[in-house]
C-alpha positions in Angstrom: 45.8 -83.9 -209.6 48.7 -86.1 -211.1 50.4 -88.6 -209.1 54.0 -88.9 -210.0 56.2 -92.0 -208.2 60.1 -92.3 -209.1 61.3 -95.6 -207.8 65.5 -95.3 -207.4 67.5 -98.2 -205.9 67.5 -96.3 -202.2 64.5 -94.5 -202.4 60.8 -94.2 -203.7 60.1 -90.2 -204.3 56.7 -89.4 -204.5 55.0 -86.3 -205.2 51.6 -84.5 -206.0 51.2 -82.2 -209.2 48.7 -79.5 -209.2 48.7 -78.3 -213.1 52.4 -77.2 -212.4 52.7 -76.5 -209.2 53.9 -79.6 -206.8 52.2 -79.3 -203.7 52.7 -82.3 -201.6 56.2 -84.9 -201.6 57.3 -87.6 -199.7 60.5 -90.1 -199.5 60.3 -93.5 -198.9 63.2 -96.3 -198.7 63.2 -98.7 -201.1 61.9 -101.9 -200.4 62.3 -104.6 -203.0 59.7 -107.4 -202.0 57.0 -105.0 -201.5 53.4 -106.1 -202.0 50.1 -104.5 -203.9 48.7 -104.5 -200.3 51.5 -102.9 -198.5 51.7 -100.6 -201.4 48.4 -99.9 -201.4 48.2 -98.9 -197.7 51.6 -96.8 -197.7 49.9 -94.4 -200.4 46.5 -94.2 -198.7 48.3 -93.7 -195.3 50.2 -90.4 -196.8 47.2 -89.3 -198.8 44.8 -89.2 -195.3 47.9 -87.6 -193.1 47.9 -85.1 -195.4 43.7 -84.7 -195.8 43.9 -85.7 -199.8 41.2 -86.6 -202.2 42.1 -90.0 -203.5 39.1 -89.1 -206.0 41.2 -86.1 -207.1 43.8 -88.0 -208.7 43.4 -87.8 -212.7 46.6 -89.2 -213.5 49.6 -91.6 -211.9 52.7 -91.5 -214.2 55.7 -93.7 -212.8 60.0 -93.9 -213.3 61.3 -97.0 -212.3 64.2 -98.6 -212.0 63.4 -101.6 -209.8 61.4 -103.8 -212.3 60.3 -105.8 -209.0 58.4 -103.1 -207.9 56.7 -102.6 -211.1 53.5 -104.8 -210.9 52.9 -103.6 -207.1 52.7 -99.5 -207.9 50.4 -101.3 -211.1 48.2 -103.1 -208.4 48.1 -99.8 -206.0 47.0 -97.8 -208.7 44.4 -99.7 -210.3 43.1 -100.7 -206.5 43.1 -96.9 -205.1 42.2 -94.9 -208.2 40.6 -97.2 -210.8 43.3 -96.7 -213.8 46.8 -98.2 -214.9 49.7 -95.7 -214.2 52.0 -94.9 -217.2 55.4 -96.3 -216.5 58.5 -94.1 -218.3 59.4 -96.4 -220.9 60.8 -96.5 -224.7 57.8 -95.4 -226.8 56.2 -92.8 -224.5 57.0 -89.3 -226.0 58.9 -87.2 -224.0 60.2 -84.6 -226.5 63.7 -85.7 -225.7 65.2 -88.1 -229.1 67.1 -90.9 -227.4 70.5 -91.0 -229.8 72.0 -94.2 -227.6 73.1 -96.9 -230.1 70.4 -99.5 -228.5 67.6 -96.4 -226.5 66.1 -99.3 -224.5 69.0 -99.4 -222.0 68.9 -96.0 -221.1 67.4 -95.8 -217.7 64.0 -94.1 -216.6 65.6 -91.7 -214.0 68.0 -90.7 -217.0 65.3 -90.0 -219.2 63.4 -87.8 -216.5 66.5 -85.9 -215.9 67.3 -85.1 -219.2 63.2 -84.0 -219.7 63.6 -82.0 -216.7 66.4 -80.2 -217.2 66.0 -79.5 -220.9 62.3 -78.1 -220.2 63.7 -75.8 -217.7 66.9 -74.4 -219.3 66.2 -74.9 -222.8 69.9 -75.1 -224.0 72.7 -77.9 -224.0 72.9 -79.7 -220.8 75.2 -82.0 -218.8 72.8 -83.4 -215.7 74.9 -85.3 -212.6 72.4 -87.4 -210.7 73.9 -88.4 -207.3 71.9 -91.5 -206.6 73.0 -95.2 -206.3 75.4 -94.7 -209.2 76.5 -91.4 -210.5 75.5 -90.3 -213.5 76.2 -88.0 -215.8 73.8 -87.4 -219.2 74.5 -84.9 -221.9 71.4 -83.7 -223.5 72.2 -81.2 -226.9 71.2 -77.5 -227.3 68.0 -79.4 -229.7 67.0 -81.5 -226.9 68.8 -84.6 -228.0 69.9 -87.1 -225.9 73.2 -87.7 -226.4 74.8 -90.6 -224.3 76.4 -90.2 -220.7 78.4 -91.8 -217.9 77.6 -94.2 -215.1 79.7 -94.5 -212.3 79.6 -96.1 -208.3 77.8 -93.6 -206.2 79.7 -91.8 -203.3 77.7 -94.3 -200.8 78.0 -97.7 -201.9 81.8 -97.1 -203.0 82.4 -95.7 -199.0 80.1 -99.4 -198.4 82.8 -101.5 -200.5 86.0 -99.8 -199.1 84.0 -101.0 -195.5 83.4 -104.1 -197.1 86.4 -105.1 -198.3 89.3 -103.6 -196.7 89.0 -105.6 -193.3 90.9 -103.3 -191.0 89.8 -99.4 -192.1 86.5 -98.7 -190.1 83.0 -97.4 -191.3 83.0 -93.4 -191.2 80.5 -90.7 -192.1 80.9 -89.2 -195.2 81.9 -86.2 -194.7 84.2 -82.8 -195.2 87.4 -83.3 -193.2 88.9 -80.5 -191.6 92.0 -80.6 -194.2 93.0 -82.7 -197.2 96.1 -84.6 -195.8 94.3 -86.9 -193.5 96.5 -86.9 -189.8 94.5 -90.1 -188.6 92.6 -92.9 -190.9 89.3 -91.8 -190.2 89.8 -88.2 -191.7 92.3 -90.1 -194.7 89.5 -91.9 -195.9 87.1 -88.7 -195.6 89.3 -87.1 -197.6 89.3 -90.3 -200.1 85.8 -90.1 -200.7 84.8 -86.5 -200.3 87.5 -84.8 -202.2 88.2 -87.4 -204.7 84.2 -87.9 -205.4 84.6 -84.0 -206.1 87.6 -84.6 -208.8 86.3 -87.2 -210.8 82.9 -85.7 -211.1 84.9 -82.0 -211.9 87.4 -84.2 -214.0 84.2 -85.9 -216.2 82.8 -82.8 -216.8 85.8 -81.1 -217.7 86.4 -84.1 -220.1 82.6 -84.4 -221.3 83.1 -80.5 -222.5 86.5 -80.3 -223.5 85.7 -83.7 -226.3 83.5 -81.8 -227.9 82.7 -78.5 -229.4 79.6 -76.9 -226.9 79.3 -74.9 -223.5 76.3 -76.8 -221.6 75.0 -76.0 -218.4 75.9 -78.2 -215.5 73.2 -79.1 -213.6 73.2 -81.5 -210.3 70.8 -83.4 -208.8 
């Protein structure tokens, strides 16, 4: 049994591996300040609602890109199964070449995405990652990684338009019933929802159109 943990700016994902079948997952918010011990007990909680082995667990491998939460998942792992996680880093082979001018700045979640998708589809690739930012990572029809895009995710820019623009209120993001907005609520739906849609269709358009390929556009 491999425990797998990917730590994201909103949320913790965890899942259960069974050769390559995942059998149990679970989605946490992200908490920044979180101890070993409150680690510790969140994992054994989900592991005895569920009826799992903690003895079962062979392996605990870990994308992170909250380095505060680094040495607590280290401390749960060593205190609840008895061995040191493997953290996605630079050095760990992945089968994916990083090609970025400097490939310690390219981000965990990045380099799972571009794994992922490359060991499913086995062809050039162009992965969006709706998180905290947006992302968008080309991966080549060889499995290179190419470079990408990061840009404000849908949520936190609807948070600074909140933030900053004193009298336009808080709304849910959402489809509105048309494009032109006929009251300020459904205008700034339309703002985020149907102009989060064009720039991510106007980066890939650009991401293909610079170059000479047809990759696969995968979301996630």
């Amino acid at each position: 049994m491999l425990l797998v943990i990917d730590v994201g700016n909103t949320n913790i994902v965890i899942g259960i591996f069974q050769g390559e079948n995942l059998t149990h997952h679970w989605r946490i918010s992200t908490r920044r300040n979180m101890t070993i011990d409150e680690t510790a007990l969140l994992i054994h909680n989900l592991f005895h609602l569920h009826d799992l082995s903690r003895d079962e667990v062979e392996g605990c491998i870990i994308s992170s890109v909250v380095p505060p939460l680094n040495i607590p998942l280290e401390g749960m792992c060593e205190r609840l199964f008895h061995m040191k996680p493997i953290f996605v880093a630079p050095g760990i082979k992945t089968g994916i070449a990083i090609l970025y001018e400097n490939p310690k700045e390219v981000g965990a979640d990045r380099i799972v995405n571009a794994v992922a998708a490359y060991h499913r589809y086995r062809q050039a690739i162009i992965a969006v990652d709706f998180g905290t930012a947006t992302t968008l990572d080309c991966i080549s029809e060889k499995g290179e990684y190419l470079g990408g895009i990061i840009a404000p995710g849908i949520t936190i820019s609807a948070e600074a338009l909140f933030k900053y623009a004193s009298k336009l209120p808080k709304v849910e993001i959402a489809r509105p019933p048309q494009i032109l907005g006929r009251n300020t609520v459904n205008s700034i739906q339309s703002g985020l929802y149907y102009g989060y849609i064009s720039m991510v269709d106007g980066l890939v358009e650009r991401l293909i159109s610079s170059y000479n390929w047809k990759p696969r556009v995968i979301a996630t």
